[in-house]
C-alpha positions as a Markdown table, in Angstrom:
| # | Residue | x | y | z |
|---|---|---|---|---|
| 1 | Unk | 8.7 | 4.1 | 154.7 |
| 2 | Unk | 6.3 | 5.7 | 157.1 |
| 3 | Unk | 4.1 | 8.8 | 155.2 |
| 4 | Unk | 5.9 | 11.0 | 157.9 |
| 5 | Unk | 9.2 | 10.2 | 156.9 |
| 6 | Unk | 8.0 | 10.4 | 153.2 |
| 7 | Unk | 6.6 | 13.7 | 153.3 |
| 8 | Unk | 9.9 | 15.1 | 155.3 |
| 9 | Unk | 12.0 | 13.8 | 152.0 |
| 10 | Unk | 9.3 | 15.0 | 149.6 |
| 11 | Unk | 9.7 | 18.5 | 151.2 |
| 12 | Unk | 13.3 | 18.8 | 152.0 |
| 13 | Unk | 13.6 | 18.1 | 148.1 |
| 14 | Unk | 11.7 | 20.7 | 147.4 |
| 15 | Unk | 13.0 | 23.4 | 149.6 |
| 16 | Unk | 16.6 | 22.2 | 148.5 |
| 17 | Unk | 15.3 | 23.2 | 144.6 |
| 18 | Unk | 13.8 | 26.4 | 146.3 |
| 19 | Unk | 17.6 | 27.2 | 147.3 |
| 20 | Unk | 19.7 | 26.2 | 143.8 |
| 21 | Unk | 19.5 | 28.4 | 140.9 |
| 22 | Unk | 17.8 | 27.1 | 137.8 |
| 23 | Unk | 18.9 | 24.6 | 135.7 |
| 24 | Unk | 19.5 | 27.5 | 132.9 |
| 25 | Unk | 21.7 | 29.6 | 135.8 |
| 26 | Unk | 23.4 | 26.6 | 136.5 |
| 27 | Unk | 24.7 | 25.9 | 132.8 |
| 28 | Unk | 25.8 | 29.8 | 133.0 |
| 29 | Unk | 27.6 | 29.6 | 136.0 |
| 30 | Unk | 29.2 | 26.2 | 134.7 |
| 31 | Unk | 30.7 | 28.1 | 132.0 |
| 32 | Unk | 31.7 | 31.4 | 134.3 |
| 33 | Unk | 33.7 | 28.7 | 136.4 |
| 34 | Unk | 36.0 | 28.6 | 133.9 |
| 35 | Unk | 36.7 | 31.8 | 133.6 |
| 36 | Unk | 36.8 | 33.4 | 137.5 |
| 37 | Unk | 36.5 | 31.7 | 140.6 |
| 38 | Unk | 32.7 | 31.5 | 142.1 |
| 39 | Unk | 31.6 | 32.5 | 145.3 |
| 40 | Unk | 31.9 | 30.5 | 147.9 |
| 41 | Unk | 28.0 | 30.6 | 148.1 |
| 42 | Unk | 27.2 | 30.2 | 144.5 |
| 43 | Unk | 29.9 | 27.0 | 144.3 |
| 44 | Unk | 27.1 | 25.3 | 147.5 |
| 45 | Unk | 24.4 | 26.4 | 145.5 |
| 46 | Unk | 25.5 | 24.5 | 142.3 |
| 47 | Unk | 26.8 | 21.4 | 144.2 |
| 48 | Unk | 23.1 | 21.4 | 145.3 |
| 49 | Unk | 21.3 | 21.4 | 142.4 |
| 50 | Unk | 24.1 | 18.9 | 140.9 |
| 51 | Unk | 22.7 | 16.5 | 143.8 |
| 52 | Unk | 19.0 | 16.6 | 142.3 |
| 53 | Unk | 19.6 | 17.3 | 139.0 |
| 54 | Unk | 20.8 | 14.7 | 136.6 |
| 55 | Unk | 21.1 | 16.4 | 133.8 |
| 56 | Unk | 22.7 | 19.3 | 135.2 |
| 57 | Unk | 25.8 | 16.7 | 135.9 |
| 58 | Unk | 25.6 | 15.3 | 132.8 |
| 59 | Unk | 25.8 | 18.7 | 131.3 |
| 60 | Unk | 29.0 | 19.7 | 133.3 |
| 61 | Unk | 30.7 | 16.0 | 132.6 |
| 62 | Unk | 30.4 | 16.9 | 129.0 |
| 63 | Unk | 31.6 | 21.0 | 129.8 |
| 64 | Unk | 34.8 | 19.3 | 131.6 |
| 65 | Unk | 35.4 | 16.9 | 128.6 |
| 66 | Unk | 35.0 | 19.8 | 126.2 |
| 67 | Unk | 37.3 | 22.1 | 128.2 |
| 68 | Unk | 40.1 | 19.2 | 128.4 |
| 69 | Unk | 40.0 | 18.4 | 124.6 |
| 70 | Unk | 40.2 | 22.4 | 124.2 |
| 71 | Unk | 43.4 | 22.7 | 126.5 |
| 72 | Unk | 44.9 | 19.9 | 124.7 |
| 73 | Unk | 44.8 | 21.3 | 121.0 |
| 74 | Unk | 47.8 | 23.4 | 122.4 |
| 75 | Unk | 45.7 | 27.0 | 122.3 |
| 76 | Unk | 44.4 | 29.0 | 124.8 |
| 77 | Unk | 40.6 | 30.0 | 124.8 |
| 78 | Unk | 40.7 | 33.9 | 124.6 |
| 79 | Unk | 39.8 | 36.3 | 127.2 |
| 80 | Unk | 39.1 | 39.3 | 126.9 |
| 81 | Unk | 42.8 | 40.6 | 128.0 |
| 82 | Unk | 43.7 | 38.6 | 124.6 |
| 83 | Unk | 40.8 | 38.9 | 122.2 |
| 84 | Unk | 41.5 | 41.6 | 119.5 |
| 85 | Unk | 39.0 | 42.5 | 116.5 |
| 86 | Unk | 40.5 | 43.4 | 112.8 |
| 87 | Unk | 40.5 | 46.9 | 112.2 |
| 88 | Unk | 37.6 | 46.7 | 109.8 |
| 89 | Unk | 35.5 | 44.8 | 112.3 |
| 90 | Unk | 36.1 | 47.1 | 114.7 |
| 91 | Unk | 34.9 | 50.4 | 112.6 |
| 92 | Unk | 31.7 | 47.8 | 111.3 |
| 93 | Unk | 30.8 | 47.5 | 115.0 |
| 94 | Unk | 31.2 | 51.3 | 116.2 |
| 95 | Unk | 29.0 | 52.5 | 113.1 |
| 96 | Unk | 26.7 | 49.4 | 113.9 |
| 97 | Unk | 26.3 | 51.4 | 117.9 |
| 98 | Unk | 26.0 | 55.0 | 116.4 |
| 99 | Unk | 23.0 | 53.8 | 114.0 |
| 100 | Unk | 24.9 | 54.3 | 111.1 |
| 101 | Unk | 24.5 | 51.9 | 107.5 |
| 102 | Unk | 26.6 | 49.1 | 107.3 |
| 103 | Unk | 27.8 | 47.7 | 104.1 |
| 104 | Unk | 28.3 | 44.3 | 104.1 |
């Protein structure tokens, strides 16, 4: 390859990882999918970091694996329509927010 041609790869690589979120972001928003739809523009954003970044793929290969298994054992993960604390839990929190002493 001709430098010209090398240098044009060399920076459209770089301004593609200018455009995608960081790999950190990117593990987020994996795990957001799940829960809501992304926008349209954060869904191009993450295919384009997928395209440069291995372990980014690997990462969501192993999200999607864990995610199947999980819908298999017959439960569903809870949201928060369906996540409910115990009573005492609930009290230990809203003392823990008003500063107050929390026996263990």
């Amino acid at each position: 390859m001709s430098g010209l041609v090398k240098w044009l790869k060399w920076r459209g690589v770089v301004l593609l990882a200018a455009l995608t979120p960081p790999c950190r972001q990117i593990a987020q928003l994996a795990s957001r999918a799940y829960e809501r739809p992304l926008s349209p523009w954060t869904r191009f954003r993450l295919r384009m970091h997928l395209r440069i970044c291995a372990a980014c793929e690997r990462y969501l290969r192993q999200l999607e694996i864990l995610h199947q298994a999980a819908g298999s054992m017959g439960e569903k993960p809870p949201t928060a329509a369906n996540a409910r604390l115990a009573a005492d839990a609930k009290d230990r929190l809203k003392r823990r927010l008003r500063c107050e002493r929390v026996d263990s």
